[in-house]
Backbone as JSON, one array per atom type, in Angstrom:
{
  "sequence": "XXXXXXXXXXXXXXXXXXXXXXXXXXXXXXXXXXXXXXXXXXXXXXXXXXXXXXXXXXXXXXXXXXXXXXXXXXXXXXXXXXXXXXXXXXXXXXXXXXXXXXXXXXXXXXXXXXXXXXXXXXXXXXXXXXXXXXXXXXXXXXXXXXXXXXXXXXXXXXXXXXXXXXXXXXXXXXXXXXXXXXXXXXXXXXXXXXXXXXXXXXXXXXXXXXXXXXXXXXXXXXXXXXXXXXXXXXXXXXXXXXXXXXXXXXXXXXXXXXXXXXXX",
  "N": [[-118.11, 15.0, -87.24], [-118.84, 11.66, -88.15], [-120.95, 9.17, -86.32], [-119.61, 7.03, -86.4], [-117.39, 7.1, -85.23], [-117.59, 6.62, -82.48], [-116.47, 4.88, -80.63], [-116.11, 1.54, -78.61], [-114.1, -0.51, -77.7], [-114.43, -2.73, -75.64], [-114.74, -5.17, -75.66], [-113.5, -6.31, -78.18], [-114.25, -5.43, -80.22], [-113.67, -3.6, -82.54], [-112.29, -6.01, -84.06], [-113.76, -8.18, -85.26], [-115.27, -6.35, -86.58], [-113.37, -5.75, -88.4], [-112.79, -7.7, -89.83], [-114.45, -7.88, -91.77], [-114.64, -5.64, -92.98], [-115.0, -4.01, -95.89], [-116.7, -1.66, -96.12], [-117.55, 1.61, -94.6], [-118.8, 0.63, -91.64], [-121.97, 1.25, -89.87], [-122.13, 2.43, -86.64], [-122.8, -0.5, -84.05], [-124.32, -0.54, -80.73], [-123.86, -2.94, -78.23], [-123.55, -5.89, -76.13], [-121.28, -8.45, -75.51], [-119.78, -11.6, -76.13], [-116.77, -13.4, -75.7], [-114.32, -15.86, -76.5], [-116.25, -17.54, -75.53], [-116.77, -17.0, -73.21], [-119.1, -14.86, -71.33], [-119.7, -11.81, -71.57], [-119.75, -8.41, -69.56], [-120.7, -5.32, -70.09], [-120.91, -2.26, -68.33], [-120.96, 0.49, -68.8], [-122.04, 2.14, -70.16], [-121.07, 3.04, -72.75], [-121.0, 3.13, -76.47], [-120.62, 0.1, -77.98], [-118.59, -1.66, -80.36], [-119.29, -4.02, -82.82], [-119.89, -6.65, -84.79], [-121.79, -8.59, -84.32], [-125.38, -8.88, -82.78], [-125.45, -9.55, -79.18], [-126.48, -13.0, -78.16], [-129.42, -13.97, -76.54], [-128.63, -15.8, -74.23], [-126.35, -14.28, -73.34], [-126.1, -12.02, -71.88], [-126.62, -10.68, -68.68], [-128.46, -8.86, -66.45], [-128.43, -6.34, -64.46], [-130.08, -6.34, -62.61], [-130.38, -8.66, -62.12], [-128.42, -9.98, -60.01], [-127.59, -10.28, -56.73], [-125.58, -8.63, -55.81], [-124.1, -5.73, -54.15], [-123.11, -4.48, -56.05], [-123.58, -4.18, -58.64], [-122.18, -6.41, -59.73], [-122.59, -9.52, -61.49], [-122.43, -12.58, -60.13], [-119.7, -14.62, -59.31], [-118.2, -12.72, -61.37], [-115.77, -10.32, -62.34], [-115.21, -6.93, -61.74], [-113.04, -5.36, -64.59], [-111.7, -3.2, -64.45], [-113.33, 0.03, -66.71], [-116.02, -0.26, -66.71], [-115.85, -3.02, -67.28], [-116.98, -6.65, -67.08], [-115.74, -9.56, -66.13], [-115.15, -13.35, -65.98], [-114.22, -14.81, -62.97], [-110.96, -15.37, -62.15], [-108.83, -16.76, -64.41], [-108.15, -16.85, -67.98], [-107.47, -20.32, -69.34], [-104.25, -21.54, -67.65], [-104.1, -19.2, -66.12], [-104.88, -16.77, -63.28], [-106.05, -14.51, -63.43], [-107.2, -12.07, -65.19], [-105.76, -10.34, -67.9], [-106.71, -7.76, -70.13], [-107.34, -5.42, -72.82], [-108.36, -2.58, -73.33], [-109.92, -0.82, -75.89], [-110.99, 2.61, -76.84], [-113.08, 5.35, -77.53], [-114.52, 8.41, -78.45], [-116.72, 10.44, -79.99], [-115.88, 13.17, -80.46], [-113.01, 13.27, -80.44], [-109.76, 11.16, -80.07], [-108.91, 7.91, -80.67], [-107.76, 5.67, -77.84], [-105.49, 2.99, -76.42], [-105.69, 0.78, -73.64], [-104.22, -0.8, -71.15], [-105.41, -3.26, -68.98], [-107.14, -4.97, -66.25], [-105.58, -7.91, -65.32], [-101.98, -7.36, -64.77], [-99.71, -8.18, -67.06], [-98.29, -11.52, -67.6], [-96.19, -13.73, -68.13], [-96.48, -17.1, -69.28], [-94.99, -19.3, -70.41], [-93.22, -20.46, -73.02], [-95.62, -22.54, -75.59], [-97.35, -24.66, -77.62], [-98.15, -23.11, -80.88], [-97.36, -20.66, -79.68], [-94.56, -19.71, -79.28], [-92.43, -17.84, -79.16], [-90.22, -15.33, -78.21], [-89.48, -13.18, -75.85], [-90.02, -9.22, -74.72], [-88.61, -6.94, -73.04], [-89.43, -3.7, -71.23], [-88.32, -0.5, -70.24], [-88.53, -0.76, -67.87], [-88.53, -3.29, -66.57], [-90.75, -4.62, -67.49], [-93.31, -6.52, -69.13], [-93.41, -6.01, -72.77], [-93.24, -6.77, -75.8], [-93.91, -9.23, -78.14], [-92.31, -11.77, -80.28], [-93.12, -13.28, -83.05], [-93.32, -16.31, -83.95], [-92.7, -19.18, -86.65], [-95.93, -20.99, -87.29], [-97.5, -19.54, -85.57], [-100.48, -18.22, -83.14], [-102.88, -15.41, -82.68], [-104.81, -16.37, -80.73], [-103.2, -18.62, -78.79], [-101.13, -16.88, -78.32], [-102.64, -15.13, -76.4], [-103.55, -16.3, -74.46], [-101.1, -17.62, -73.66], [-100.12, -15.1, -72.32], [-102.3, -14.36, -70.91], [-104.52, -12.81, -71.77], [-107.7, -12.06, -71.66], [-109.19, -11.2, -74.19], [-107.69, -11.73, -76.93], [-107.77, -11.72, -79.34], [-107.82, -8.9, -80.09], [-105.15, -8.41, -79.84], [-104.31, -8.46, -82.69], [-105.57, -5.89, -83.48], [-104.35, -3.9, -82.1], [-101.81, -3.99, -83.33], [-102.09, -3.54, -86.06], [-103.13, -6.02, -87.55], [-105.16, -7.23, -89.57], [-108.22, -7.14, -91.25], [-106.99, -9.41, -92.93], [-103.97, -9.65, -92.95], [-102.44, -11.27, -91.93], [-100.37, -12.35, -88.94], [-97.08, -12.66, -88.95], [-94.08, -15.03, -89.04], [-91.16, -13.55, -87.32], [-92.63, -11.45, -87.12], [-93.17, -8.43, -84.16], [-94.86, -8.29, -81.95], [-96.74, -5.33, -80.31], [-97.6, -6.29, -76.53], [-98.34, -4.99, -74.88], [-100.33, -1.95, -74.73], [-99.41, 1.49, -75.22], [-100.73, 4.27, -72.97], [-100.86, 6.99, -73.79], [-100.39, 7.08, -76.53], [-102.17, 7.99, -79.25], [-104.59, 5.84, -80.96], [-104.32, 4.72, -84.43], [-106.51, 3.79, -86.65], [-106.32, 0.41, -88.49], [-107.73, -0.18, -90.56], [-110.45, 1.71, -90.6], [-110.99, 4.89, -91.85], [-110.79, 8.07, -89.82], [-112.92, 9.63, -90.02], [-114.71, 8.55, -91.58], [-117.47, 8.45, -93.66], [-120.86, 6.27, -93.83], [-120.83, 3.26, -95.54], [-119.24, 4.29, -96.98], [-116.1, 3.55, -99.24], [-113.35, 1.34, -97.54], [-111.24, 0.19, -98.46], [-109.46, 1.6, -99.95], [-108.17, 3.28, -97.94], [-106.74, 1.23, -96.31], [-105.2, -0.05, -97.54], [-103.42, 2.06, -97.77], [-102.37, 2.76, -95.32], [-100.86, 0.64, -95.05], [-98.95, 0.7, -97.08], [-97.81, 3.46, -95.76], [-96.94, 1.81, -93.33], [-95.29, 0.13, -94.56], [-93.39, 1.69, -95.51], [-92.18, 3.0, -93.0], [-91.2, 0.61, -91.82], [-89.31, 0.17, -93.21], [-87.85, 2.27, -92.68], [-87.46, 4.51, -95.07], [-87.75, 8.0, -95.31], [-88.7, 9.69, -97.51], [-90.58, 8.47, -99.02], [-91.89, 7.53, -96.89], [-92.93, 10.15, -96.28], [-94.29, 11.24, -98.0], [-96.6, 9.89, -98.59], [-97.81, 9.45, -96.2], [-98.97, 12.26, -96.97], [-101.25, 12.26, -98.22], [-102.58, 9.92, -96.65], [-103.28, 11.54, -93.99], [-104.96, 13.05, -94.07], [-107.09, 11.07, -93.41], [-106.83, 10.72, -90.52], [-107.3, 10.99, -87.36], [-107.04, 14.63, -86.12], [-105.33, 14.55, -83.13], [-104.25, 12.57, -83.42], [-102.95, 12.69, -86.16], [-101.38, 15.05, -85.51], [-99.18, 13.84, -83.51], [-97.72, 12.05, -85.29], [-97.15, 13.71, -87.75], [-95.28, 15.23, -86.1], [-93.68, 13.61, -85.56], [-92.6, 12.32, -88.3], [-90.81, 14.78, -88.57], [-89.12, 14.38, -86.9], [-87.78, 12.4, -87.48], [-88.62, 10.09, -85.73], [-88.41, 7.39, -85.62], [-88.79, 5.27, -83.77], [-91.19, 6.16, -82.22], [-92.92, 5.83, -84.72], [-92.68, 3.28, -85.35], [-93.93, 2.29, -83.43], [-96.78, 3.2, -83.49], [-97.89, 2.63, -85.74], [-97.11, -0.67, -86.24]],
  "CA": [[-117.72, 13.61, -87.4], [-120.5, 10.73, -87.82], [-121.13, 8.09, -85.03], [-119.0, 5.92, -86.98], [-115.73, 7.13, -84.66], [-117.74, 6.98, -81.23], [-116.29, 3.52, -80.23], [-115.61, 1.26, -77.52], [-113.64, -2.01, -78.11], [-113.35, -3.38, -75.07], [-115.18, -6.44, -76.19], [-113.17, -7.0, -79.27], [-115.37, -5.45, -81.6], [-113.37, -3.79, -83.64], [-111.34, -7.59, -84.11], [-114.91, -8.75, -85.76], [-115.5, -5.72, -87.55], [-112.31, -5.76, -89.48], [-112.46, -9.17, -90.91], [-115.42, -7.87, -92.83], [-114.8, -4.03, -93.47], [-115.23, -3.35, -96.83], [-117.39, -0.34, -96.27], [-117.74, 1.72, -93.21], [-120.57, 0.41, -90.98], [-122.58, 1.43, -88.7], [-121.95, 1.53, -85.09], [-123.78, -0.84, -82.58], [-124.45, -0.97, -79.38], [-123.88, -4.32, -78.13], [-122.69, -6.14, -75.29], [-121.03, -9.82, -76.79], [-119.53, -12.28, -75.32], [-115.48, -13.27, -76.04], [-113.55, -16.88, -76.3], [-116.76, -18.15, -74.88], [-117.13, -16.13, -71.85], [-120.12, -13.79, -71.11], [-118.85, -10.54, -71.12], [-120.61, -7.56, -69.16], [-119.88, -3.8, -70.09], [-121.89, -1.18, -67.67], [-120.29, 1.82, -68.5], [-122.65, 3.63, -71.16], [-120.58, 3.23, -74.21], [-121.23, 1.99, -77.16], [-119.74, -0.71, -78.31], [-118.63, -1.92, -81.89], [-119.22, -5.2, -82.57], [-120.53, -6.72, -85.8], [-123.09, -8.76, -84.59], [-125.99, -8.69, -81.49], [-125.68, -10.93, -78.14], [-127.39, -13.57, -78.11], [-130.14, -13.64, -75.13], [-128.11, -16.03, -72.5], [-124.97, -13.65, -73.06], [-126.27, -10.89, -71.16], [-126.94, -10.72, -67.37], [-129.2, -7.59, -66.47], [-127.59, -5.77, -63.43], [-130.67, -6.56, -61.64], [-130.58, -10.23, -61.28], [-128.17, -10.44, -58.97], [-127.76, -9.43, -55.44], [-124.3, -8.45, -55.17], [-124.73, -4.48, -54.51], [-121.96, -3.07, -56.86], [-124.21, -4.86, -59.95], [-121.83, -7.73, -60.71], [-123.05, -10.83, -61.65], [-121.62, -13.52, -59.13], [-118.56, -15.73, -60.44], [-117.09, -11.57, -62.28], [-114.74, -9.27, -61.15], [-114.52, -5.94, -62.58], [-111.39, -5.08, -64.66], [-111.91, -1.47, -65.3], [-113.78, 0.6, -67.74], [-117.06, -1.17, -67.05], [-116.15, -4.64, -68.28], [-116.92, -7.68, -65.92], [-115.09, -11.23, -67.03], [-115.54, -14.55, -65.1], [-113.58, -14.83, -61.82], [-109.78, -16.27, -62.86], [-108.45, -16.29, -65.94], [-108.36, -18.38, -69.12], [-106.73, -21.05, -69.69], [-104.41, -21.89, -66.11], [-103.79, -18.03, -65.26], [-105.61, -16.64, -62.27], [-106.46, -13.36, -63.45], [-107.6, -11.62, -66.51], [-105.78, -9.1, -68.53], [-107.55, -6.91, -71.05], [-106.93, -4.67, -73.76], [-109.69, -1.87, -73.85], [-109.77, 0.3, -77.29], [-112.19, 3.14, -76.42], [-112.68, 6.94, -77.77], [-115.71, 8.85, -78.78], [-116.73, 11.06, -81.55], [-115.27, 14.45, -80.28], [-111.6, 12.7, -79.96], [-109.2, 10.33, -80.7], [-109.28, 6.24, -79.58], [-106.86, 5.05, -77.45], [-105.75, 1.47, -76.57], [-105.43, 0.95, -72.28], [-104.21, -2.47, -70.71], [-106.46, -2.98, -68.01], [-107.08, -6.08, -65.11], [-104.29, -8.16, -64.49], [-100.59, -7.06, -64.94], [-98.91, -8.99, -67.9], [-97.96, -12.86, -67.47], [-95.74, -14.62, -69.06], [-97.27, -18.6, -68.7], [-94.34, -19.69, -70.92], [-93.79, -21.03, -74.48], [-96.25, -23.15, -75.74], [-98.0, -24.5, -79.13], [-98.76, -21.75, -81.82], [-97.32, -19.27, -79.12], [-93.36, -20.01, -79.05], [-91.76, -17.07, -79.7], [-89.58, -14.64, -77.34], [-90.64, -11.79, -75.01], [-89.29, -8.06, -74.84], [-89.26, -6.24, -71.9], [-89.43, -2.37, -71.95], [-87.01, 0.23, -69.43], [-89.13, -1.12, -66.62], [-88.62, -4.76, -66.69], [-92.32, -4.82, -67.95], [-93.18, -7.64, -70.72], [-94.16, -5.1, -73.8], [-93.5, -7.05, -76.63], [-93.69, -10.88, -78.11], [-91.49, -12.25, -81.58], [-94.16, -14.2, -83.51], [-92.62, -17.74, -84.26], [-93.81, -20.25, -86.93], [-97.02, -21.54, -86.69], [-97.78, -18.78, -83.93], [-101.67, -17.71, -83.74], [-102.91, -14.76, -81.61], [-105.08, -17.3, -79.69], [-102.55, -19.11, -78.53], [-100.92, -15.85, -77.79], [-103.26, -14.14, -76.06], [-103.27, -17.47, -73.26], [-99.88, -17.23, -72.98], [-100.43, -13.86, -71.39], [-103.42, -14.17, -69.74], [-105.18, -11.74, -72.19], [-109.25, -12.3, -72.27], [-109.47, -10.55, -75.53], [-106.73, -12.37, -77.56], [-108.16, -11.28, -81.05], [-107.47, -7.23, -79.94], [-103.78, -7.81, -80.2], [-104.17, -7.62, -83.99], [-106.5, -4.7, -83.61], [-103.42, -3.03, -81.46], [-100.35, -4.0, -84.13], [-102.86, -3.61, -87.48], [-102.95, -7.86, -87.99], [-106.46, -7.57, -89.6], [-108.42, -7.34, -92.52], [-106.55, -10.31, -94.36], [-103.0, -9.5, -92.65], [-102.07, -12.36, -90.6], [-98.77, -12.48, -88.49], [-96.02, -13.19, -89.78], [-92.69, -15.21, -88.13], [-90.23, -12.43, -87.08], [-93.21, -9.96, -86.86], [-92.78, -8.15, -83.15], [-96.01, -7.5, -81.65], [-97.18, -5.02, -78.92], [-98.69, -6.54, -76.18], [-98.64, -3.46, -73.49], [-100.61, -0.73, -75.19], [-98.85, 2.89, -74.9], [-102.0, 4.48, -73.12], [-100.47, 8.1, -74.28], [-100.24, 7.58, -77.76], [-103.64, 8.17, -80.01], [-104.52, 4.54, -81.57], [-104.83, 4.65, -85.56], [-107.11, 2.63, -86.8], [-105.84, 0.32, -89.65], [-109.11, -0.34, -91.62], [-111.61, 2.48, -90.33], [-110.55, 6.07, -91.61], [-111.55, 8.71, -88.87], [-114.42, 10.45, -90.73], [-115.87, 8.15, -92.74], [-119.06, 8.26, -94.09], [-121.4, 4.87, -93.81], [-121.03, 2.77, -97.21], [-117.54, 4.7, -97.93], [-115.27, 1.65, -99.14], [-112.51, 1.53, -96.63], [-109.99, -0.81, -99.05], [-108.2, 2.39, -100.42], [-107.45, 3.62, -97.02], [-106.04, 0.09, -95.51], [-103.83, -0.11, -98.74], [-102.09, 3.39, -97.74], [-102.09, 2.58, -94.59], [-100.05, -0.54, -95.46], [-97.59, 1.55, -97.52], [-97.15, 3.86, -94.67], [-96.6, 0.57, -92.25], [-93.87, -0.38, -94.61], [-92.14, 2.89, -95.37], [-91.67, 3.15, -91.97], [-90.48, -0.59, -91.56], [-87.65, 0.37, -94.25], [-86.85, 3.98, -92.42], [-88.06, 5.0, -95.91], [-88.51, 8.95, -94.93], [-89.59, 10.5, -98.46], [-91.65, 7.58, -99.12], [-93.14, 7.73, -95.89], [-93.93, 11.47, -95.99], [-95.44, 11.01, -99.97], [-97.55, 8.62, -98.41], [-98.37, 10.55, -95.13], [-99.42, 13.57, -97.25], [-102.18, 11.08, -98.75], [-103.12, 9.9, -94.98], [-102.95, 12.05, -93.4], [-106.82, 13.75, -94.09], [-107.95, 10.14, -92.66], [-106.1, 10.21, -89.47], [-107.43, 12.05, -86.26], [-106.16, 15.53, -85.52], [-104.51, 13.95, -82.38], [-103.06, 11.17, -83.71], [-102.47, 13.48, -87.57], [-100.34, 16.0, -84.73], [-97.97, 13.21, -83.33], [-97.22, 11.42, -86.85], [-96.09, 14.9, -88.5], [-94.07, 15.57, -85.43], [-92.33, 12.26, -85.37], [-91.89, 12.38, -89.07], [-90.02, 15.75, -88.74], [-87.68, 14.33, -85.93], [-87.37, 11.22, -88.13], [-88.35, 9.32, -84.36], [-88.8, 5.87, -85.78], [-89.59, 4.12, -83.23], [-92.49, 6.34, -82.36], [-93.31, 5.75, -85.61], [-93.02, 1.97, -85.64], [-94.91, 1.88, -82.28], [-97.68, 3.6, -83.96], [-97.45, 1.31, -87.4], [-96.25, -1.54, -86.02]],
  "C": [[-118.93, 12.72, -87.18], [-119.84, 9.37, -86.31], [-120.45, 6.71, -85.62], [-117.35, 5.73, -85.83], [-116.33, 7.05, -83.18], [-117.61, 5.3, -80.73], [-115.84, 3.21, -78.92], [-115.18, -0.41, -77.75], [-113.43, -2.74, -76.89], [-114.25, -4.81, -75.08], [-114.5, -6.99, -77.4], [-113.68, -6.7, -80.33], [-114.84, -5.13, -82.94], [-112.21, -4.83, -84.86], [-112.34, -7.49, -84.99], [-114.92, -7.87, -86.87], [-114.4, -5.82, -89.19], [-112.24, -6.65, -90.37], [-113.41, -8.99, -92.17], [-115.38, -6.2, -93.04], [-114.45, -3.64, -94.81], [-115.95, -1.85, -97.03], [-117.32, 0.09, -94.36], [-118.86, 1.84, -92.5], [-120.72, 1.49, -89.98], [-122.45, 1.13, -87.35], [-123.35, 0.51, -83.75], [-123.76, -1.13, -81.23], [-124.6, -1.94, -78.76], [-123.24, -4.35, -76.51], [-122.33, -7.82, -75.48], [-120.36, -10.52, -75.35], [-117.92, -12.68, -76.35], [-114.8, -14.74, -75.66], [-114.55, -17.88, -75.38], [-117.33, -17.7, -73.84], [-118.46, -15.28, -72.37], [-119.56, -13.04, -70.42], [-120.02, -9.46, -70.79], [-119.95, -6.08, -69.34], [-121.4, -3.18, -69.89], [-121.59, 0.07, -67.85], [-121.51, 2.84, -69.83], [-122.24, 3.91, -72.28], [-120.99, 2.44, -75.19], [-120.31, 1.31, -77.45], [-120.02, -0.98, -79.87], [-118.0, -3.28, -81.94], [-120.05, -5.56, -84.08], [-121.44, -7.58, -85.73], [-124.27, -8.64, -82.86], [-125.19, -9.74, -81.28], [-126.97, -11.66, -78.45], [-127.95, -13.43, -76.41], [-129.56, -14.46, -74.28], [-126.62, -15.53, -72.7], [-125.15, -12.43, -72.06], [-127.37, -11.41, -69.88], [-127.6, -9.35, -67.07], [-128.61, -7.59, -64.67], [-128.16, -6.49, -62.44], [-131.17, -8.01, -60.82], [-129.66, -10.88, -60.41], [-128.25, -9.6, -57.77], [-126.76, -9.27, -54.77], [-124.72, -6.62, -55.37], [-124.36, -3.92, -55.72], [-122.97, -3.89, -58.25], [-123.52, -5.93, -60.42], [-121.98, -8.82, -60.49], [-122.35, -11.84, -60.54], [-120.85, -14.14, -59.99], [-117.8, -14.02, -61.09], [-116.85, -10.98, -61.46], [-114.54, -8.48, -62.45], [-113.58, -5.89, -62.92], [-111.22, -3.94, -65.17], [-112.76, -1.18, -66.17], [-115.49, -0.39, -68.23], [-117.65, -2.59, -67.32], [-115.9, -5.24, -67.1], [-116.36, -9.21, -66.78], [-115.39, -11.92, -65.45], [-113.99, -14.18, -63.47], [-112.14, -15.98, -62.33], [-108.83, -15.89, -63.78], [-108.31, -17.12, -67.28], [-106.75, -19.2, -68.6], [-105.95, -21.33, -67.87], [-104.06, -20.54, -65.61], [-105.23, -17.83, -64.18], [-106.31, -15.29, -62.28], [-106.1, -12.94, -64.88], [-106.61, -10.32, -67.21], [-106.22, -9.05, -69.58], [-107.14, -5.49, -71.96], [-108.45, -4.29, -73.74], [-108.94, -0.68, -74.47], [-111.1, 1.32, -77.04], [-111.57, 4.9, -77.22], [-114.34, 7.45, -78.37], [-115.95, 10.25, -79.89], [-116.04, 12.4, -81.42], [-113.69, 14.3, -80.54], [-111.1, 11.56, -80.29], [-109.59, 8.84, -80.06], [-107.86, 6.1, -79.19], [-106.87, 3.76, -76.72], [-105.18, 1.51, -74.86], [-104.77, -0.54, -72.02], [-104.74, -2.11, -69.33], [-106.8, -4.23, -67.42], [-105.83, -6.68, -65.02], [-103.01, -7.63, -65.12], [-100.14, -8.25, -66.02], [-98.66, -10.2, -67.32], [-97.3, -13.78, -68.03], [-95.76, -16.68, -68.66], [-96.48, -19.43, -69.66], [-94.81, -20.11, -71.96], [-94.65, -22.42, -74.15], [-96.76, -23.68, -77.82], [-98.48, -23.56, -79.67], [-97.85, -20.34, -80.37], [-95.83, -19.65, -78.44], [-92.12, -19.27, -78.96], [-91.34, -16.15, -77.81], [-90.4, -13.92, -76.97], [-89.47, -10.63, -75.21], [-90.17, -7.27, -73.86], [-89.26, -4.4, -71.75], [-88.73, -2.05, -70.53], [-87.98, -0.29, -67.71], [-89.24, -2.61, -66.22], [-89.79, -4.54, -67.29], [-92.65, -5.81, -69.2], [-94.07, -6.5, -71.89], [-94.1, -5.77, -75.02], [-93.35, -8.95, -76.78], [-93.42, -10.79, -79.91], [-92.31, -13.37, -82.13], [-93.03, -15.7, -84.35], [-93.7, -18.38, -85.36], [-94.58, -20.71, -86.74], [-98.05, -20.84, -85.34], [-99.38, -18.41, -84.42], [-101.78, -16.65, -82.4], [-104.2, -15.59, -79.97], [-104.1, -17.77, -78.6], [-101.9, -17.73, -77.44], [-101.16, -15.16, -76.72], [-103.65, -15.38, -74.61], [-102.27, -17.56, -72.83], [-99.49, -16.17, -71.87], [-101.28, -13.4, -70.76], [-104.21, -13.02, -70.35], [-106.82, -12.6, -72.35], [-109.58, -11.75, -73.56], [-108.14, -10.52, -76.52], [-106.33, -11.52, -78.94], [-107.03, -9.75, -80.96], [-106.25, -6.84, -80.33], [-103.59, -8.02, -81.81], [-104.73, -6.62, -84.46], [-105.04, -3.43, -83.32], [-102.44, -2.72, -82.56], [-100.88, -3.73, -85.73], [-102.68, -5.11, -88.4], [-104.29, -7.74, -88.3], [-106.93, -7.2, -90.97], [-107.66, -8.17, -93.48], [-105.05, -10.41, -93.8], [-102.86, -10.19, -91.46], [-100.43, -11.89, -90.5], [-98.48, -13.52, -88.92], [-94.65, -13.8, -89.04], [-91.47, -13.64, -88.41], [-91.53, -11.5, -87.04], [-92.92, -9.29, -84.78], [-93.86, -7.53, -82.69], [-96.08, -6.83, -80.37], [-97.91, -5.68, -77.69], [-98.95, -5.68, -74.92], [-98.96, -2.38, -74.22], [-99.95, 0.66, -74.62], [-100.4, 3.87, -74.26], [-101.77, 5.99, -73.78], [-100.25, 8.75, -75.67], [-102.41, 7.36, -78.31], [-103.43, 6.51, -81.23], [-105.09, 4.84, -83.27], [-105.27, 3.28, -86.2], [-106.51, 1.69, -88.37], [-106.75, 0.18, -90.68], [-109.99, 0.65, -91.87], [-110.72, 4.07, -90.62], [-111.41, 7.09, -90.68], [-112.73, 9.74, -89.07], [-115.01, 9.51, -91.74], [-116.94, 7.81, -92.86], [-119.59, 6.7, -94.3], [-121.17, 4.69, -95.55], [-120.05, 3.39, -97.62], [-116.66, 3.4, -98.64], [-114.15, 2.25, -98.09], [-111.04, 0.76, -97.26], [-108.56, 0.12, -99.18], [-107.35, 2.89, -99.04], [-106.86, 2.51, -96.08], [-104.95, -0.01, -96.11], [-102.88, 0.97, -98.38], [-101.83, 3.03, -96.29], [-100.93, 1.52, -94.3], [-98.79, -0.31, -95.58], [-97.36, 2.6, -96.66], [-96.32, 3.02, -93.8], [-94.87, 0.28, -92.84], [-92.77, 0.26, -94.75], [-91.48, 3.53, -94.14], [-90.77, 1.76, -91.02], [-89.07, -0.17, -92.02], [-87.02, 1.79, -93.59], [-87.01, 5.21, -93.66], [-88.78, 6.64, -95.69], [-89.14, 9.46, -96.2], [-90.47, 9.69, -98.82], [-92.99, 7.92, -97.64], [-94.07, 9.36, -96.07], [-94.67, 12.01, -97.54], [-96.32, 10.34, -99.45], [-98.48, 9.36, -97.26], [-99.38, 11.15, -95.42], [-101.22, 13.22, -97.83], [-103.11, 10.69, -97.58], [-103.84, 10.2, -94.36], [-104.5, 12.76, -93.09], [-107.63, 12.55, -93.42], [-107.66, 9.79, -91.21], [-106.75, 11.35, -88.35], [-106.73, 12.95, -85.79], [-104.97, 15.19, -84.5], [-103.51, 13.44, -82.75], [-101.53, 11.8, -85.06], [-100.86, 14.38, -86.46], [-98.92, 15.5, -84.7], [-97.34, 12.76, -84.17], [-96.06, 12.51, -87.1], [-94.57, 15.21, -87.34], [-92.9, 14.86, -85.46], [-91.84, 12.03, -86.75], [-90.74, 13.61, -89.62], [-89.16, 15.61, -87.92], [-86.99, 13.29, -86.13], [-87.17, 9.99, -86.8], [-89.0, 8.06, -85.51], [-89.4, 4.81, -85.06], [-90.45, 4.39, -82.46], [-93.34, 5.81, -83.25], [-93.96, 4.42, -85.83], [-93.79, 1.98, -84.68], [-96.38, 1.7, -83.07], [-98.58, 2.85, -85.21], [-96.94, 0.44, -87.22], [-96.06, -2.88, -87.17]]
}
């Protein structure tokens, strides 16, 4: 597999990338900055991001003099990444969506610093909540006029964009009223990417495989099983062993709402 699948999103990168993936780039190693913030990731991964930091986005470990390396004013929130002390907008603490996986293996999508928040309706972000067998807030009902900005303040997410990286809202596919988005990643399931097939070669186009991906999305909206598994069979060569495993299984137990999780 090329260094095209050795990613780490927890900057948002592959948000950026998508808006412009016609072909499949090149990965870079970056560390960016997000809704304004200067974001710090120490962990050794690369990141995928479509363009450099600029030079006052990055803090070098060694200029401050806190021991653990973080900058004064951040607070780790797992997996390397440091955000400002708080949280946007009036929450008090950050949650984060990190997309991470590396070239041997599949990507999966984590939620990571603060616990979910619901900071009530608001402009662009009006829509209901859905809680999963744990009280837990897992999903939100996109309302008129809704944007994932908006969204992604409502819940105290620092990386807003991600939740159309999570539900496949990208490359050109804006939410839609009545759509039902994730916003508690499953960390157990294998994340398919909706733009990037999992082997592809630099300069591949990536259009044909967003388009099937699409018509999978919806043959599984409609319950559509021979459609879906005509479509699958097509797929199915762009999808990570992992991820390729759980699909077939769940389309042979006709679990749907694995399915939709997965394809949302």
């Amino acid at each position: 597999m090329n260094r095209s699948q050795k990613i780490t999103a927890a900057v948002s990168g592959l948000v950026v990338a998508c808006l412009v993936a016609v072909a499949a780039p090149a990965v870079a190693s970056v560390v960016s900055g997000v809704g304004g913030w200067a974001l710090f990731n120490q962990s050794g991964t690369e990141q995928a991001d479509a363009s450099a930091p600029s030079a006052d986005t990055v803090v070098a470990a060694d200029s401050t003099d806190n021991p653990d390396g973080i900058p004064d004013g951040y607070v780790d929130i797992g997996n390397g990444t440091w955000v400002p002390e708080g949280g946007p907008g009036d929450c008090t603490a950050t949650a984060w969506i990190n997309i991470a996986g590396n070239e041997d293996g599949p990507t999966y999508a984590t939620l990571t610093g603060a616990e979910l928040i619901d900071m009530g309706p608001r402009e662009f972000a009006a829509g209901a909540v859905g809680l999963d067998e744990q009280g837990q807030i897992e999903t939100y009902t996109v309302e008129p006029g809704d944007a994932l900005f908006a969204i992604g303040d409502r819940f105290c997410f620092g990386n807003a964009l991600t939740l159309g990286t999570l539900n496949h809202r990208c490359c050109g596919t804006a939410i839609q009223p009545g759509d039902v988005l994730y916003l508690r990643p499953d960390p157990t399931l294998p994340l398919v990417s909706s733009f990037m097939p999992y082997a592809a070669e630099p300069g591949t186009s990536t259009i044909p495989y967003f388009h099937t991906v699409y018509e999978f999305s919806t043959a599984i909206a409609a319950r559509d099983l021979p459609t879906a598994q005509s479509v699958w069979d097509r797929l199915s060569v762009d999808v990570s062993p992992d991820a390729a495993s759980v699909i077939t299984q769940a389309l042979s137990e006709s679990n749907w709402t694995l399915l939709r999780r997965m394809f949302p």
